[in-house]
C-alpha positions in Angstrom: -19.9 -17.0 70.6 -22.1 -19.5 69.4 -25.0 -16.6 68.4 -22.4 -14.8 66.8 -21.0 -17.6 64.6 -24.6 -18.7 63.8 -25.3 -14.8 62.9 -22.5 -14.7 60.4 -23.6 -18.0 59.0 -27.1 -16.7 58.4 -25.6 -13.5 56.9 -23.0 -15.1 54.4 -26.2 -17.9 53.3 -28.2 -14.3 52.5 -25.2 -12.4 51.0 -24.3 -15.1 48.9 -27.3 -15.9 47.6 -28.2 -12.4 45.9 -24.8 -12.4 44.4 -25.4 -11.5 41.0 -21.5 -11.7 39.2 -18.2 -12.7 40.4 -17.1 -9.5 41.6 -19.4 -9.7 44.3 -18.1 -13.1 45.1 -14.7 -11.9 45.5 -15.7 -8.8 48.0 -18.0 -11.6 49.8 -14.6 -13.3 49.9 -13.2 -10.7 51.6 -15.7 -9.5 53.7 -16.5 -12.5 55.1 -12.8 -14.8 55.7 -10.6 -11.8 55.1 -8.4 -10.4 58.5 -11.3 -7.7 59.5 -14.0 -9.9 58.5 -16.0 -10.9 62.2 -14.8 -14.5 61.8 -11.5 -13.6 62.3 -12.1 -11.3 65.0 -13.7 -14.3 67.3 -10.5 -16.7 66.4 -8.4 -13.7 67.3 -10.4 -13.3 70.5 -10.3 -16.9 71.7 -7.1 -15.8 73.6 -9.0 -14.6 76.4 -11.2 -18.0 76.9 -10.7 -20.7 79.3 -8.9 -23.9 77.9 -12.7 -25.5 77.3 -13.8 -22.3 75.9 -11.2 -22.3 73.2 -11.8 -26.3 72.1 -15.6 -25.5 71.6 -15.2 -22.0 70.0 -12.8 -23.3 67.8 -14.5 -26.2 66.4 -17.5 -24.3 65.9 -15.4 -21.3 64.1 -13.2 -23.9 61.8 -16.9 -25.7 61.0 -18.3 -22.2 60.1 -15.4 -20.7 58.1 -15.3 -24.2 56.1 -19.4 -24.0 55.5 -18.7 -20.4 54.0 -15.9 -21.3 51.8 -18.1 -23.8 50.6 -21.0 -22.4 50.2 -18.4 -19.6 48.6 -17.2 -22.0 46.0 -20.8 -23.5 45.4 -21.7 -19.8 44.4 -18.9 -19.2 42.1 -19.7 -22.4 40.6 -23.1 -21.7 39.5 -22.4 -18.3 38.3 -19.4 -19.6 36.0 -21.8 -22.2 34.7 -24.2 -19.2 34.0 -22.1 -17.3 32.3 -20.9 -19.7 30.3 -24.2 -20.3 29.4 -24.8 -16.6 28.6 -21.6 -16.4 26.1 -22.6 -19.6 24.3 -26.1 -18.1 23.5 -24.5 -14.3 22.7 -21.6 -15.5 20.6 -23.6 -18.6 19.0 -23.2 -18.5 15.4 -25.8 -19.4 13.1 -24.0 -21.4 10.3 -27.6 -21.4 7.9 -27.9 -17.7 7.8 -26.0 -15.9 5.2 -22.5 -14.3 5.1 -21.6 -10.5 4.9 -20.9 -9.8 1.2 -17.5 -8.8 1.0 -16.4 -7.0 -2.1 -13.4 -8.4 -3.9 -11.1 -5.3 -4.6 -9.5 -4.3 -8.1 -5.9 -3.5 -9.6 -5.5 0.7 -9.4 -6.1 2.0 -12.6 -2.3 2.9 -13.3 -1.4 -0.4 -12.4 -3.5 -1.9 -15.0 -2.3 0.5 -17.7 1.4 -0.2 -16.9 0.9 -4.1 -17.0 -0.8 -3.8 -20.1 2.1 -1.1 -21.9 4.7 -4.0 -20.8 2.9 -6.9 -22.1 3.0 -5.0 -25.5 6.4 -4.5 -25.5 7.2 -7.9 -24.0 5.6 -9.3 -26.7 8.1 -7.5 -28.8 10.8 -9.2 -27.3 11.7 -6.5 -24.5 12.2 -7.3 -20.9 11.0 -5.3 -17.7 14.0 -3.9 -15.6 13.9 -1.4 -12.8 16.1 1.1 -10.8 16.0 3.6 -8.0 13.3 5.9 -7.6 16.7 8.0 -5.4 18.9 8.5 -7.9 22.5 10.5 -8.5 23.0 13.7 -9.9 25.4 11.8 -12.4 22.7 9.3 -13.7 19.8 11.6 -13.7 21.4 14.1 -15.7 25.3 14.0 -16.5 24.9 10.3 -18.3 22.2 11.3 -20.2 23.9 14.3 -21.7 21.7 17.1 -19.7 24.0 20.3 -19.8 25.1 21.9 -16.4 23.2 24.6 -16.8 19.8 22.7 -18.0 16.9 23.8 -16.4 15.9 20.8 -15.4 18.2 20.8 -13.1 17.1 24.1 -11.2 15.4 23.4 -7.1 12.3 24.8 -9.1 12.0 21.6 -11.2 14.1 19.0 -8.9 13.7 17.5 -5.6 16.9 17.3 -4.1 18.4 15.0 -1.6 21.4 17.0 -1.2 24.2 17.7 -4.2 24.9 14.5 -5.5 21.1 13.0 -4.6 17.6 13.6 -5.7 14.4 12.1 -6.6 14.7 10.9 -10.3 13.0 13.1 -12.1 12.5 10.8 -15.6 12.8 6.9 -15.7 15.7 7.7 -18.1 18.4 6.8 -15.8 17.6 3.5 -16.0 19.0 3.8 -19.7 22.3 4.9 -17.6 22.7 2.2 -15.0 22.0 -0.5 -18.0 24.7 0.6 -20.8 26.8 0.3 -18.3 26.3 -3.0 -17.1 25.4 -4.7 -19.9 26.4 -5.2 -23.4 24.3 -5.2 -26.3 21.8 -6.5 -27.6 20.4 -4.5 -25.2 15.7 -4.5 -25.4 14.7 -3.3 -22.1 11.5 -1.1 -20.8 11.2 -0.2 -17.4 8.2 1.2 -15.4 7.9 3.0 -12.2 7.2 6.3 -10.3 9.0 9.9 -11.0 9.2 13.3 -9.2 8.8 16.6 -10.2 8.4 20.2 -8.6 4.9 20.5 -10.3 1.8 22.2 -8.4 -0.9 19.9 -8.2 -3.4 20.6 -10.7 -6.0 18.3 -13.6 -2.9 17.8 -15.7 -0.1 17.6 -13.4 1.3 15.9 -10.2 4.4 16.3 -8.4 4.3 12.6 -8.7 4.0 10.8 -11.5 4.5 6.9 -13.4 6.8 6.6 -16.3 7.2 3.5 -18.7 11.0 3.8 -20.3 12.3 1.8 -23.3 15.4 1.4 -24.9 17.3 -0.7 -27.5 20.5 -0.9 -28.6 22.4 -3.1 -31.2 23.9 -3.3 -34.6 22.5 -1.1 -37.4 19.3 -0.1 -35.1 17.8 3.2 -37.5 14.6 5.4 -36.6 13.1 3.3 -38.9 13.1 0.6 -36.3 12.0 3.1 -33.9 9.2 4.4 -35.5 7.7 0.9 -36.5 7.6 -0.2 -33.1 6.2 2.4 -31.7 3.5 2.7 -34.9 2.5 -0.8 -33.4 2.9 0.0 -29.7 -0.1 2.6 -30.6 -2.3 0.4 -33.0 -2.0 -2.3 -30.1 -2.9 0.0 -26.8 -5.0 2.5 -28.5 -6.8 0.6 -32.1 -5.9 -0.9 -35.2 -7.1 1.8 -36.9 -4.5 4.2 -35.2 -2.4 6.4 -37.2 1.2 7.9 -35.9 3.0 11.4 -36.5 6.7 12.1 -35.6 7.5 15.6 -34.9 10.4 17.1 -34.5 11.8 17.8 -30.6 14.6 18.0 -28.8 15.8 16.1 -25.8 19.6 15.6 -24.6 19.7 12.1 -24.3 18.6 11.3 -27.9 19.5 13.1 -31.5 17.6 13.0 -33.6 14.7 13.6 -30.9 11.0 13.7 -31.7 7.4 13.8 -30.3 4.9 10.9 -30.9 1.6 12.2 -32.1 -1.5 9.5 -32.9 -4.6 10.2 -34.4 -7.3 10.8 -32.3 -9.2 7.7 -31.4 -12.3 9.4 -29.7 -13.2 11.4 -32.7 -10.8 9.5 -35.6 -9.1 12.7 -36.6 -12.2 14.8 -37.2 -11.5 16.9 -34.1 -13.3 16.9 -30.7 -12.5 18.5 -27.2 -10.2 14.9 -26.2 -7.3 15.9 -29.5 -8.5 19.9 -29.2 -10.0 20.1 -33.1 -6.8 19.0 -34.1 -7.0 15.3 -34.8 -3.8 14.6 -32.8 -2.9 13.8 -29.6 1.1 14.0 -28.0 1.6 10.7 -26.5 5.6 10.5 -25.7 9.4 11.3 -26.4 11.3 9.2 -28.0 14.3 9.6 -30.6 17.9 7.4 -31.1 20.2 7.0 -28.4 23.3 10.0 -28.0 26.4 9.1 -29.0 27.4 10.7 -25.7 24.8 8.2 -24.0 26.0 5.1 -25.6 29.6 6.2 -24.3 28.8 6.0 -20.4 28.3 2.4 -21.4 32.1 2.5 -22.9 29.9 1.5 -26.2 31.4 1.8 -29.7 29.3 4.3 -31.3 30.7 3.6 -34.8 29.3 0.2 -34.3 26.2 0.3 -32.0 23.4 2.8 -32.2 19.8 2.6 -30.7 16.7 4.1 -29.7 14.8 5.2 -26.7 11.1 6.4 -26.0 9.2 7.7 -22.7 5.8 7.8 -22.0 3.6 8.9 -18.7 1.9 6.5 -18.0 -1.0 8.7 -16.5 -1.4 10.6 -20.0 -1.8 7.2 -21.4 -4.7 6.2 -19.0 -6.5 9.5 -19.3 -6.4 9.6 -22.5 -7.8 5.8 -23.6 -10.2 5.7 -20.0 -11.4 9.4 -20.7 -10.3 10.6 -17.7 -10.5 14.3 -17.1 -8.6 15.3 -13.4 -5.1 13.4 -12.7 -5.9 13.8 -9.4 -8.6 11.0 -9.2 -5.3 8.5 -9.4 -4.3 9.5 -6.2 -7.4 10.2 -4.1 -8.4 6.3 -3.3 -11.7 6.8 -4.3 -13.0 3.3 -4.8 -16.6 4.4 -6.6 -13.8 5.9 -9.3 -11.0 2.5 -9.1 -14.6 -0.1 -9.0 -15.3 1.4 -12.3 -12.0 -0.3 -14.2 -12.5 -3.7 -12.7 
């Protein structure tokens, strides 16, 4: 029993010593105390011994099995310390050397261009609202004075929701859900995203950013319209900007009209931005319905007013030069780096 003992001894002293990592340490563990390690099988032997037998096996066994869990724990000692040692040097940081340039990122161009339309107008005195880019059938079309059978309101144009729900299709309801609310003086703009059943193409999007205005109030003329948006366009665009009004037509307003401004790439000579004409279509505006300012339960013998709309992606192609509507959307960041 003795050479046996002293056998295992010598073997866990080798074992243990070319143990490279604490996996091995744990099957050494095993191999050598577990229940089919030869330790065990002596102490389970020492039934067979004489009384004396037993005392001297078993002193020697407990002495051995308490010399391997030793020299077990010395072992895993030394290789925690090593690898201890080993992370320190791998994940030392070198506080002298320098940092990783980290690019500091931008507002997206149509961002920029609708914070720079509303500080215009909120300059003017007008104040940013905002409603639901899910909108009713009523406050979509029915408030604003779209006939039932306008085809605007056709699944070829619309994204419906179902009857009564769709995607707005014009930041116009917003005109809706205020007159009803609120009494005038109403001065209000609102910004935000649209929906249309458009194919995907350089000058359309199914998906779009309007910027919305309206005012209502005593003796508010077309007049009042056209200067503010003669200086809306001088502001965003140049002093040296001129304005056209052409006639349109659009339910919600009468008299309706277009909003042409002088080309500011060429001046009004003509160049491939206006087309040769000297002109470029900008928005929609005109005064407020009668049948409008009535969803609001306004008098219209004593109120009148005026609203305009403007995509806001026509505004930033036109003063950034930007020829595809589809760079907007594509995340690009050599195209949104350039408008820092």
């Amino acid at each position: 029993m003795s050479n046996r003992l002293e056998d295992i001894l010598k073997e866990a002293r080798e074992q243990l010593r070319e143990a490279g990592d604490l996996s091995e340490i744990e099957d050494l563990r095993v191999r050598l105390l577990g229940k089919k390690s030869r330790l065990s099988q002596i102490l389970r032997s020492m039934g067979n011994l004489s009384p004396e037998e037993r005392k001297a096996v078993g002193k020697e066994s407990n002495a051995a099995r308490a010399e391997i869990e030793n020299l077990l724990a010395e072992r895993l000692r030394v290789l925690k310390e090593a690898h201890k040692e080993f992370r320190f040097k791998a994940e030392r940081i070198d506080v002298t050397e320098p940092g990783n340039q980290r690019g500091l990122g931008t507002l997206h161009l149509i961002s920029l261009t609708i914070e720079e339309i509303s500080k215009i107008f909120m300059n003017m005195g007008y104040r940013v609202t905002e409603g639901p880019e899910v909108e009713t059938v009523f406050h979509n079309f029915d408030a604003l004075n779209a006939d039932k059978n306008h085809p605007s309101r056709d699944l070829s144009d619309t994204f419906y929701i179902t009857d009564d729900v769709l995607l707005r299709t014009q930041t116009s309801p917003v005109q809706a859900r205020i007159l009803k609310k609120e009494k005038p003086p109403i001065k209000i703009i609102s910004a935000g995203r649209c929906f249309r059943c458009d194919t995907p193409d350089a000058t359309h999007s199914p998906m779009f950013h309007q910027v919305e205005g309206l005012l209502v109030d005593e003796g508010v003329s077309m007049a009042d319209l056209k200067g503010t948006l003669d200086s809306f366009a001088k502001q965003i665009f140049g002093l040296e900007t001129k304005t056209k009004f052409r006639p349109h037509y659009f339910p919600f307003t009468e008299p309706s009209a277009e909003m042409d401004v002088s080309c500011f790439k060429c001046g009004g000579k003509g160049c491939r931005v206006c087309k040769g004409s000297g002109w470029i279509e900008i928005l929609g505006c005109g005064m407020v319905h009668p049948n409008v300012l009535k969803v609001g339960g306004l008098d219209t013998e004593k109120y009148t007013g005026f609203a305009f709309g403007m995509g806001v992606e026509r505004i930033a192609m036109l003063k950034y030069e930007v020829d595809d509507i589809r760079l907007f959307y594509e995340n690009d960041m050599r195209f949104i780096e350039q408008f820092k």
